[in-house]
C-alpha positions as CSV (number, residue, x, y, z in Angstrom):
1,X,112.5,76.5,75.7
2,X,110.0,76.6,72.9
3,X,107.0,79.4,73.0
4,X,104.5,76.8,73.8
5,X,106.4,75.4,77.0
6,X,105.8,78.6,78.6
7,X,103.1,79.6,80.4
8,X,100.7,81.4,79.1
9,X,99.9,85.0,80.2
10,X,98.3,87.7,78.2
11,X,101.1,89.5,76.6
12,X,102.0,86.1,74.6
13,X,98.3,85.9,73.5
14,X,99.0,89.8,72.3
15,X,101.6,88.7,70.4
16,X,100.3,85.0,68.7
17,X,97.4,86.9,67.6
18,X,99.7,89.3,66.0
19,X,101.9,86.9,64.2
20,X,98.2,85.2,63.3
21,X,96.8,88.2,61.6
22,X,100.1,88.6,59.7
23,X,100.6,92.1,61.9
24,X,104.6,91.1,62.1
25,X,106.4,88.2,60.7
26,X,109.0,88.1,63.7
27,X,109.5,89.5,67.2
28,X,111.3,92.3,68.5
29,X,110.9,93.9,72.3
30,X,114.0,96.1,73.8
31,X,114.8,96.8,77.4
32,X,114.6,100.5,77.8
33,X,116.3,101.7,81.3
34,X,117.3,105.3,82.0
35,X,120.6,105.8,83.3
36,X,119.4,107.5,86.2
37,X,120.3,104.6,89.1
38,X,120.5,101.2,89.8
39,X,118.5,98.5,88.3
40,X,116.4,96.6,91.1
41,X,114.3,93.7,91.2
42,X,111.6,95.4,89.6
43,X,113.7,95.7,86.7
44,X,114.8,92.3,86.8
45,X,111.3,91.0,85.7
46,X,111.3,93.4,83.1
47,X,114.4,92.1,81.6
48,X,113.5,88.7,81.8
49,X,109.9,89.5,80.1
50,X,111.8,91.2,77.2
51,X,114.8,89.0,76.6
52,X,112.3,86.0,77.4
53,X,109.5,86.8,74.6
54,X,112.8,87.7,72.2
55,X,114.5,84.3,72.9
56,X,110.8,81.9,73.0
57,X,109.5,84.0,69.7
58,X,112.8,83.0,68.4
59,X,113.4,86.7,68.1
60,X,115.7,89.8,69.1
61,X,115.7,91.9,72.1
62,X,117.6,95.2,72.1
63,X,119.2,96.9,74.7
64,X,118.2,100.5,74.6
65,X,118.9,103.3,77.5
66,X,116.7,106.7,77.3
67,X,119.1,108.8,78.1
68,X,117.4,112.2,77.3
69,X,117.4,113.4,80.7
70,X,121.2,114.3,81.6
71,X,120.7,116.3,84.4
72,X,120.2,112.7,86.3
73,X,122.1,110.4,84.2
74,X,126.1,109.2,84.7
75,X,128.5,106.4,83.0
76,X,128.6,104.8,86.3
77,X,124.7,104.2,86.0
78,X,125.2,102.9,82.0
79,X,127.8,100.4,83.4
80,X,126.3,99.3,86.2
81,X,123.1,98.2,84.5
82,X,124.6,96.8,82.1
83,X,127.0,94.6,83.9
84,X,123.3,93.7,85.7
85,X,121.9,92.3,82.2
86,X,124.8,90.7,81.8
87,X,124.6,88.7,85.2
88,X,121.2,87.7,84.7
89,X,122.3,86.2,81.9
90,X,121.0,87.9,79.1
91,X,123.0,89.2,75.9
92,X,122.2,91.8,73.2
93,X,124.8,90.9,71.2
94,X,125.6,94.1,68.9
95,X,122.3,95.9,69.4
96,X,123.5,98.2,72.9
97,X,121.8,101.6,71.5
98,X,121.0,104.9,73.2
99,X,118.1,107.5,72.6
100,X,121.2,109.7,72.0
101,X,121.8,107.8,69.0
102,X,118.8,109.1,67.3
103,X,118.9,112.6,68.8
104,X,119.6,114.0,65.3
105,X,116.6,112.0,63.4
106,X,114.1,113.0,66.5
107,X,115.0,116.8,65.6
108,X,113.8,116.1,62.5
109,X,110.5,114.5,63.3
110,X,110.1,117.6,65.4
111,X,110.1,120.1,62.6
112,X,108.3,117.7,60.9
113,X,104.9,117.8,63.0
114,X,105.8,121.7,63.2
115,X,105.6,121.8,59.4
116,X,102.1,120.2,59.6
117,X,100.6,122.4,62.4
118,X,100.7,119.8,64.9
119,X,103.0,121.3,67.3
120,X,104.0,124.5,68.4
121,X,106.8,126.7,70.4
122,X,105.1,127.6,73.6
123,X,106.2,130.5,76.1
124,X,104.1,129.7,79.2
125,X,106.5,128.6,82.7
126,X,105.9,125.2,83.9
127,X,103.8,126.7,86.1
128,X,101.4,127.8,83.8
129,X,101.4,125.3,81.7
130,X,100.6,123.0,84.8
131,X,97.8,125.7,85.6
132,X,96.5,126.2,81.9
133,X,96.4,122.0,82.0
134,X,93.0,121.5,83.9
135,X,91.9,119.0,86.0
136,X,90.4,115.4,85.7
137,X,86.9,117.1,86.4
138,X,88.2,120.5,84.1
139,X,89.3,121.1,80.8
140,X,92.2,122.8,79.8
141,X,92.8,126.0,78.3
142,X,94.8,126.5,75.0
143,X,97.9,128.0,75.4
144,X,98.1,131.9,73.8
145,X,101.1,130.7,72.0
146,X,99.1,128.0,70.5
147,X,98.2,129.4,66.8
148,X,102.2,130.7,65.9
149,X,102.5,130.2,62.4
150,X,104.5,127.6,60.7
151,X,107.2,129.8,59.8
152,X,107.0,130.8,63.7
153,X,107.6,127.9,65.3
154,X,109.8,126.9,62.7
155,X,112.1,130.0,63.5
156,X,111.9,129.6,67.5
157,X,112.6,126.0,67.6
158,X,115.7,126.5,65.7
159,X,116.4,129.4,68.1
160,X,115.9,126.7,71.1
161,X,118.2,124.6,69.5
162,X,120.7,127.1,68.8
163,X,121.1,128.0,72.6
164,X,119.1,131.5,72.3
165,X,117.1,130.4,75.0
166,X,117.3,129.7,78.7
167,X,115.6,126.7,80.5
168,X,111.9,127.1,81.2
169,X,111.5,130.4,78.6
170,X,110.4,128.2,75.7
171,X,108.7,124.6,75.1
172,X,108.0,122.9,72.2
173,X,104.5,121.1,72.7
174,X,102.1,118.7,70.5
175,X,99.1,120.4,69.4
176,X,96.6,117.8,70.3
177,X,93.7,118.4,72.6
178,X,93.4,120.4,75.3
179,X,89.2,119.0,76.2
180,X,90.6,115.0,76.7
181,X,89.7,113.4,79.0
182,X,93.1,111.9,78.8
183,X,95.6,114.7,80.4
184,X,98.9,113.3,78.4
185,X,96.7,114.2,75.7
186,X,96.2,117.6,76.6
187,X,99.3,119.2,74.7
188,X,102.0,117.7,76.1
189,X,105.7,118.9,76.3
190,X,108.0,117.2,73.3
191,X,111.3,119.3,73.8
192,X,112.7,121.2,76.4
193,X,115.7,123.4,76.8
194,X,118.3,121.9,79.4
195,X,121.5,123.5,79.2
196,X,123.4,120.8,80.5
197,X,126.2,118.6,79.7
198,X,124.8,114.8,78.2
199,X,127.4,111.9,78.9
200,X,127.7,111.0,75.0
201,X,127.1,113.8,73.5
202,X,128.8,116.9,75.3
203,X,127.4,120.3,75.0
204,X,126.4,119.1,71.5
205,X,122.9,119.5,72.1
206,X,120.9,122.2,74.9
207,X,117.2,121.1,73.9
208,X,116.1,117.6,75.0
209,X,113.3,115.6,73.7
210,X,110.7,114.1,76.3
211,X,110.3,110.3,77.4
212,X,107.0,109.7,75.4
213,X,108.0,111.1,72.1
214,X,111.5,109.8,72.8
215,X,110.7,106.3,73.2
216,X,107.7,105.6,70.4
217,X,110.5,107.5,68.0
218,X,113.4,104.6,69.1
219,X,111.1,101.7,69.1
220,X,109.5,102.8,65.5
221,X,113.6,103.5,64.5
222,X,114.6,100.2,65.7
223,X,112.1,98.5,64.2
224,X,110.9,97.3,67.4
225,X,107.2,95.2,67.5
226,X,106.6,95.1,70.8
227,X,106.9,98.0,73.3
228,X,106.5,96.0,76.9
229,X,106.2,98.6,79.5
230,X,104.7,98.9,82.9
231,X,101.5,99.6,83.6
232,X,101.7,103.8,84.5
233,X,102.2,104.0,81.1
234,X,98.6,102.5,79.7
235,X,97.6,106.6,80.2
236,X,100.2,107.4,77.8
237,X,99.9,104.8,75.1
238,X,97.8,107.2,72.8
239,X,100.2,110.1,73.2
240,X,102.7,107.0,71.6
241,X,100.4,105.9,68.9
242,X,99.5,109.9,67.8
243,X,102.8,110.6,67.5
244,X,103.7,107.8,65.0
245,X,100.5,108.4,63.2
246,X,101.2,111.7,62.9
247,X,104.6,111.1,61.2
248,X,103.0,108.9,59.0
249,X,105.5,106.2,60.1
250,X,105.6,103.4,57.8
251,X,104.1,100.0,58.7
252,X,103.9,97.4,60.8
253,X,104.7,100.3,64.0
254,X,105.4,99.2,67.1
255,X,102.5,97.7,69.4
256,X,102.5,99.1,73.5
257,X,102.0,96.5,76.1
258,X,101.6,97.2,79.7
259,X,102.0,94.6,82.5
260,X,101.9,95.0,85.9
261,X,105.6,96.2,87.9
262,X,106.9,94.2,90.7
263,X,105.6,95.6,94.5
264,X,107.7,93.4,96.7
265,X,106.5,93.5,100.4
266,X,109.0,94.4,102.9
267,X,110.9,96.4,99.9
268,X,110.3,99.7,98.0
269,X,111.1,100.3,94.5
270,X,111.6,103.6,93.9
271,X,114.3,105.2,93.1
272,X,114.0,108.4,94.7
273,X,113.9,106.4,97.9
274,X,116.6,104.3,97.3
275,X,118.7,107.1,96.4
276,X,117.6,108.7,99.7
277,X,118.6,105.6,101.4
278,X,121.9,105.6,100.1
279,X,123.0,109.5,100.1
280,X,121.4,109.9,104.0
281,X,123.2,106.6,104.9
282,X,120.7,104.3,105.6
283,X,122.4,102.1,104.4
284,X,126.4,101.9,103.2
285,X,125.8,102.1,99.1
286,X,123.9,101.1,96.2
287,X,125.3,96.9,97.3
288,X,124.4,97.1,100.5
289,X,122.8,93.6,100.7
290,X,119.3,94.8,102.4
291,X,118.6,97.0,99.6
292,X,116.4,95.4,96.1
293,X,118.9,96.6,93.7
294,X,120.5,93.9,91.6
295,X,124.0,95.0,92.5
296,X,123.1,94.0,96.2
297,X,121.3,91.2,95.5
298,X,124.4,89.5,93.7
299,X,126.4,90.7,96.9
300,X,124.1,89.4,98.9
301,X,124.4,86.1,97.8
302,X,121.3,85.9,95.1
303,X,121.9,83.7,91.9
304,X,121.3,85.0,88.6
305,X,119.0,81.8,88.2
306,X,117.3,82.4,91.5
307,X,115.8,85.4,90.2
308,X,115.0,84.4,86.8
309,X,113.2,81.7,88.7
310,X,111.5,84.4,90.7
311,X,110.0,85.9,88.0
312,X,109.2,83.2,85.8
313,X,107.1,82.2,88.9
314,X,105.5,85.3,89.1
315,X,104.2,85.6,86.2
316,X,103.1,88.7,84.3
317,X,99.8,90.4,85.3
318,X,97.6,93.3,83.9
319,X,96.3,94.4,87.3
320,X,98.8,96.1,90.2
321,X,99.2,93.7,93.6
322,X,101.8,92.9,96.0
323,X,103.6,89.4,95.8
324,X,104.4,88.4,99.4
325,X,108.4,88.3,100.1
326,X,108.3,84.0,100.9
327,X,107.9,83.9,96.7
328,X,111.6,85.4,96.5
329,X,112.8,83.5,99.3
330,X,111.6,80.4,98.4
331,X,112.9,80.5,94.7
332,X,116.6,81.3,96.6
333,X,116.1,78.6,98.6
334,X,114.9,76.0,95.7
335,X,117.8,77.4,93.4
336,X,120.7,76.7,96.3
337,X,119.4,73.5,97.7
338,X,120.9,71.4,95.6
339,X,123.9,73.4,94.3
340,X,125.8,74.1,97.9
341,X,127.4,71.5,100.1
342,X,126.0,71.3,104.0
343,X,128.5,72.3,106.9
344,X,128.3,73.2,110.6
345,X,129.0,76.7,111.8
346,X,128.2,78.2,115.3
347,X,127.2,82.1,115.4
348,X,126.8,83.1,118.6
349,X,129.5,80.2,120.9
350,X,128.7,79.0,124.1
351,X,131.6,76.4,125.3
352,X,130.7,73.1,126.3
353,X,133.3,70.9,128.2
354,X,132.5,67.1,127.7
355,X,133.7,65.8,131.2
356,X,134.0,62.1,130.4
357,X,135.9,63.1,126.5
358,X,139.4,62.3,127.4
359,X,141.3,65.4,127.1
360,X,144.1,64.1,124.4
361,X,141.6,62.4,122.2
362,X,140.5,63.8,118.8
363,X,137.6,61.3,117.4
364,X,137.2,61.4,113.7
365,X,133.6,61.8,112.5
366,X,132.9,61.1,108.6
367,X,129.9,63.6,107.5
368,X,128.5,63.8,104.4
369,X,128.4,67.3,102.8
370,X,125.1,66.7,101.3
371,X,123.5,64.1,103.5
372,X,120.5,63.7,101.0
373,X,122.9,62.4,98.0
374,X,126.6,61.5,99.9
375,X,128.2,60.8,96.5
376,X,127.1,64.2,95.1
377,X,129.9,66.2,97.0
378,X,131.9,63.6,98.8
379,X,132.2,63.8,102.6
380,X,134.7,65.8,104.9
381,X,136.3,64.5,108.7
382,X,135.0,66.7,111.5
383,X,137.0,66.4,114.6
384,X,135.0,65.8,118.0
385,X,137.0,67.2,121.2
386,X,136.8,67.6,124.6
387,X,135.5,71.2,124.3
388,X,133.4,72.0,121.9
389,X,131.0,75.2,120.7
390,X,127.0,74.9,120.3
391,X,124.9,77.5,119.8
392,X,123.7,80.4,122.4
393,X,120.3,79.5,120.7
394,X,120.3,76.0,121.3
395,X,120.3,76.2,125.2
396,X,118.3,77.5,128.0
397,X,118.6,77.3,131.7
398,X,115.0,77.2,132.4
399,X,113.6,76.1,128.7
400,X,110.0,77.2,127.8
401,X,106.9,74.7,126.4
402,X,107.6,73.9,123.1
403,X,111.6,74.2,123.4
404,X,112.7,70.4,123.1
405,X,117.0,71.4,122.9
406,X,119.8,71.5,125.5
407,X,118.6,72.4,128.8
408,X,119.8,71.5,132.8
409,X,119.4,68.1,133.2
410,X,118.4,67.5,129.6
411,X,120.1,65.6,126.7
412,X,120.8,66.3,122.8
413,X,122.6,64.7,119.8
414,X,125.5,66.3,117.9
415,X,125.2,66.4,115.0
416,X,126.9,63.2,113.4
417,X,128.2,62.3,116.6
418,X,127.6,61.3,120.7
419,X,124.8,62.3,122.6
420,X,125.4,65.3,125.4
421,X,123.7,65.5,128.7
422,X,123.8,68.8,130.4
423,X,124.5,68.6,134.4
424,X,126.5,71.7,135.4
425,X,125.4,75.8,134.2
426,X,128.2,78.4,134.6
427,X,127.4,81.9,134.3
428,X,129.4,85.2,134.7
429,X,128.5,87.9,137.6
430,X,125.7,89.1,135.5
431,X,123.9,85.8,135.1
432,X,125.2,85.1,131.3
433,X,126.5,81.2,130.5
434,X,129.1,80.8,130.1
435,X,130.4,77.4,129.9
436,X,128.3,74.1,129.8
437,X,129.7,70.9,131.8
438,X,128.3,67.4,129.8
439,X,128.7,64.2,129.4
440,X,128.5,61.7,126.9
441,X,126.8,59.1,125.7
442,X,126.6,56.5,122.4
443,X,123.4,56.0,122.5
444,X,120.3,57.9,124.7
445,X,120.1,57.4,128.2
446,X,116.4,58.9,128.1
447,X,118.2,61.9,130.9
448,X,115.5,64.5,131.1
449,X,112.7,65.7,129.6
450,X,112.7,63.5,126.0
451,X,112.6,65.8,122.8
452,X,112.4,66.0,119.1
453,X,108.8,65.3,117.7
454,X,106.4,63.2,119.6
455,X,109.2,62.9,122.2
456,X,110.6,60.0,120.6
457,X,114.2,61.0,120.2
458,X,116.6,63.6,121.5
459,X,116.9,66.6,119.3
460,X,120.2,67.2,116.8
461,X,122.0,70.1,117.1
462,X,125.0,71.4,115.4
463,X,128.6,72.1,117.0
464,X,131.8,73.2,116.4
465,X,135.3,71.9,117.6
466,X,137.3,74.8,119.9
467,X,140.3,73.4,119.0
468,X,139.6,72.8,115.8
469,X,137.9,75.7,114.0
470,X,137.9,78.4,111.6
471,X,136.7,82.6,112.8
472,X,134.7,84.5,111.0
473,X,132.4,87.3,110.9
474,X,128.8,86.9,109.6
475,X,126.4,89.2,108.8
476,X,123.1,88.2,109.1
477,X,120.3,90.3,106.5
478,X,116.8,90.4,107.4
479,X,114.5,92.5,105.3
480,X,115.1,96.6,105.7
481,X,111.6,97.6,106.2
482,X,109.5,96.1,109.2
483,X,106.2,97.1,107.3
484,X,105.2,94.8,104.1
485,X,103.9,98.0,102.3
486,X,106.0,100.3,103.7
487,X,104.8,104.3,102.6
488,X,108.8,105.7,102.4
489,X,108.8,106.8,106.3
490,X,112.6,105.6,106.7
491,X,112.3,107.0,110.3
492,X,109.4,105.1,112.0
493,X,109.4,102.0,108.9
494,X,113.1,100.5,108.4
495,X,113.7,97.7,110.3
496,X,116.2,97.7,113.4
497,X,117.2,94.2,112.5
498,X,117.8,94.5,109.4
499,X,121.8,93.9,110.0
500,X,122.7,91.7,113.4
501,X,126.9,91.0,113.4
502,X,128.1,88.3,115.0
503,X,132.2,88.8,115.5
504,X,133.1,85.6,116.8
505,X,131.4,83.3,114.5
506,X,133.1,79.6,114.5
507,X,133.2,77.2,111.3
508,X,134.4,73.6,111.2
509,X,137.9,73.3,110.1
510,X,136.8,72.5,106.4
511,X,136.2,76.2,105.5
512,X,139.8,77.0,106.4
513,X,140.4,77.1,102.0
514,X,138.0,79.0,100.5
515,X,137.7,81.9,98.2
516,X,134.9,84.9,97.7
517,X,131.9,84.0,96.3
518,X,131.6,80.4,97.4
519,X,128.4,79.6,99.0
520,X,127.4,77.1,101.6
521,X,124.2,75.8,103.7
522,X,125.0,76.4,107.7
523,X,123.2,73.4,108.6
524,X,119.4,74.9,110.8
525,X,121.0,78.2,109.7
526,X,120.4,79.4,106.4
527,X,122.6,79.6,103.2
528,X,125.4,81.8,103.1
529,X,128.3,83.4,100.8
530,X,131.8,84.3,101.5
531,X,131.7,87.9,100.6
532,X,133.6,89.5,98.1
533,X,135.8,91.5,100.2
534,X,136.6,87.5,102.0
535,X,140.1,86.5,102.8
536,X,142.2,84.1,105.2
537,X,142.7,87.1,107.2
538,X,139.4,88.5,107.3
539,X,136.8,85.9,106.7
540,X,133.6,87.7,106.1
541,X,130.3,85.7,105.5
542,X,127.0,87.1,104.1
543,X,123.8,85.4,105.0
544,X,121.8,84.5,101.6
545,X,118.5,83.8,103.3
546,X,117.2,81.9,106.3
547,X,116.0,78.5,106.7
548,X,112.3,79.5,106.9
549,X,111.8,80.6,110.9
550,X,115.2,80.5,111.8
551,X,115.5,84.3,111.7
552,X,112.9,85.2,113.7
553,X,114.0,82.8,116.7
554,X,117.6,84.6,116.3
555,X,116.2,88.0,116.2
556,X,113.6,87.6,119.3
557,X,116.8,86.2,121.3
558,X,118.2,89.2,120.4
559,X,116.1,91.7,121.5
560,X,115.0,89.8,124.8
């Protein structure tokens, strides 16, 4: 789609005016993860902000990780992200770099600002430092170390380098300003010593350069012109732009955007927390489908083009808020609707014997799989028996105002079929039903208490022949937290329904051939997914998401 399709949001007004004013003659933005952890939905709309502007300016988007902190980083993080961009449907061709990459050139840079007094080799412990650092209402104090010589510094940064050192005995810092009002300004760290081993590069290296000189450094190495980034790093942006200035780094540099990150009710984002969701077992890994990570979205059920949807809905901000989980829902539901062919399932079975059905008789009912275009993906036989399954839901022996289904006495249509009328209730010793005993009808007999809206017609309800039938086991995901801004209390916040099982799930005999990965609508149900660990011997089934309120009426039966 062209630039000018787009919606318009202030990052593209950034950039028009720069390609006005002659700034840059082309585009290039880069997605920068660490390898820390998984990539969530937070991330998502930063990928699709990135690789969008590259693709609308008719430009280039790189694919970047800052790895320069290898205490928390691992391969399996590296491939997991990017097997994420890749499912999201983005490509960065032959431009997959590291910060590692550059390691060498960033060393360089660093003697370089050494050479012209504008940093120095401090001693103080992170703890003084922190201390000597001041306050938002206080200024700082310079470090004692702060006026080394050239020749010093020099000396004990090559010394870092070389291993002489031990973690937390020596820093290299910018000599900026320790009176800003601006505390990334007040001196901040550029190198520290971590004796550690780095996933590319070995032992080669025991001093590591910090995120803010790290990433201006890449993006101006690069060549990159636009540096999108989220908003907790507007604070930071002059640390970026002193740096480059400072090395005198040739024009046209790279230009820092913020934008607001994604705060998703009923989720959280960060990664601490979701790290302490999966190591304390909150949940059963980094795809369990109730967490935001992309790897449990896509087992969940998500399309790629769902949640490019999602965020192109959205929208980019320059102000932090909380987008309301219905926006992600809906753009699931929108993408699916007209992608996955209808069918009946039953989730939690109650029997139902039709008394007048003659037992031998098998009546062949045509159904559409997607009633609102037939032709689109054909039509299937369902086979109406004697005995049949409806759901636990869809009855009740002494049925509230407002419930217009089966009830004593009370009549409903099948779905594509006869019409039922209830007259017999069995239930077991502890008042549970059982078994239903019906009859049919062609047409209404107008038995009961009329249902439906405006009590015109009976109400439809979905079945399942029990002869004819295929088991499964479904999963049913609501959202983990029970809070829509939940503060990281996983005791008292996460949500007790978060995962409901139902064991003895029946399908209609159409889904007796079908493979992981293949999603369908459960007619009044929601969408689902054969999961990937799905086979004829074990059919597992994911729920997607709901049909609007059907979750909550599933869940309050649940807990009654």
């Amino acid at each position: 789609m062209e630039n000018e399709e787009r919606p318009k949001s202030f990052i593209r007004t950034f950039i028009d005016e720069d390609l006005a004013a002659g700034q840059y003659t082309h585009v290039m933005t880069r997605f920068p993860p660490e390898p820390n952890g998984y990539l969530h939905i937070g991330h998502a709309k930063s990928i699709c902000l990135n690789f969008g502007l590259a693709r609308d300016y008719k430009g280039r988007c790189n694919m970047r990780f800052d790895d320069t902190n290898p205490v928390k980083e691992d391969v399996e993080y590296v491939d997991s992200i990017l097997n994420d961009v890749r499912w999201l449907g983005f490509n960065w061709e032959d431009r997959l770099y590291y910060a590692s990459d550059y390691f060498e050139k960033l060393y360089e840079c660093a003697e370089k600002l050494i050479v012209s007094s504008d940093a120095y080799v401090c001693d103080l412990s992170p703890e003084e430092v922190k201390a000597y650092r001041g306050t938002l209402t206080e200024p700082g104090r310079p470090s004692p170390y702060r006026d080394r010589s050239v020749e010093e510094n020099l000396d004990l940064f090559r010394r870092m380098r070389a291993g002489e050192f031990e973690e937390g005995q020596k820093l290299l810092r910018a000599k900026i300003d320790m009176n800003s009002p601006n505390l990334n300004m007040r001196d901040p760290a550029l190198y520290r010593v971590k004796k550690v081993t780095h996933h590319r590069t070995g032992q080669k290296w025991v001093i590591y350069p910090m995120y803010d000189y790290a990433q201006c450094l890449s993006d101006g190495i690069e060549g990159v012109t636009h540096s999108i980034c989220t908003l907790e790093f507007e604070d930071h942006r002059p640390l970026y732009d002193w740096v480059l200035e400072k090395l005198n780094w040739p024009s046209p540099r790279p230009r820092q955007i913020e934008f607001a990150r994604l705060n998703l009710e009923y989720t959280m984002m960060s990664k601490r927390k979701l790290l302490q969701l999966v190591k304390e077992n909150f949940v059963s890994g980094w795809d369990d489908p109730r967490l935001p990570t992309l790897a449990a979205l896509r087992r969940r059920g998500l399309t790629p083009s769902s949640i490019r949807l999602f965020c192109e809905r959205i929208g980019v901000a320059k102000k932090d808020s909380w987008i309301e989980i219905d926006w992600l829902e809906k753009a699931v539901r929108d993408d699916l609707n007209p992608k996955v062919k209808r069918i009946l399932a039953v989730l939690d079975p109650i029997k139902v014997v039709i008394e007048n059905f003659p037992q031998e008789v098998v009546e062949i009912v045509e159904a559409p799989y997607y009633p609102d275009e037939p032709q689109k993906f054909g039509f299937r036989d369902l086979k109406l028996t004697r005995e049949i399954y409806i759901e636990r839901s869809d009855f009740e022996i002494n049925p509230p105002k407002g419930f217009f289904r089966l009830a004593p006495d009370r009549e409903v249509r099948l779905r594509w079929s006869k019409y039922i009328h209830c007259h017999e209730v069995i239930t077991d010793s502890t008042g549970q039903v059982t078994e239903l005993r019906c009859t049919y009808s062609d047409e209404p007999r107008g038995l009961g208490q009329k249902s439906g809206k405006n009590g015109k017609k009976p109400a439809i309800i979905h079945w399942v022949s029990a002869a004819h039938n295929v088991r499964a086991k479904v999963r049913l995901y609501d959202r983990l937290f029970k809070t829509p801004r939940p503060t990281g209390d996983l005791q008292n916040e996460l949500n007790e329904f978060s995962l409901i099982e139902r064991q003895s799930a029946v399908l209609e005999e159409s889904m007796a051939k079908i493979e992981a990965g293949q999603r369908f609508q459960f007619e009044r149900l929601g969408y689902f997914i054969a999961d990937r660990d799905y086979t004829d011997s074990e059919r597992v089934f994911n729920r997607i998401v709901s049909l609007k309120d059907t979750w909550a009426k599933i869940r309050d039966k649940v807990s009654d």
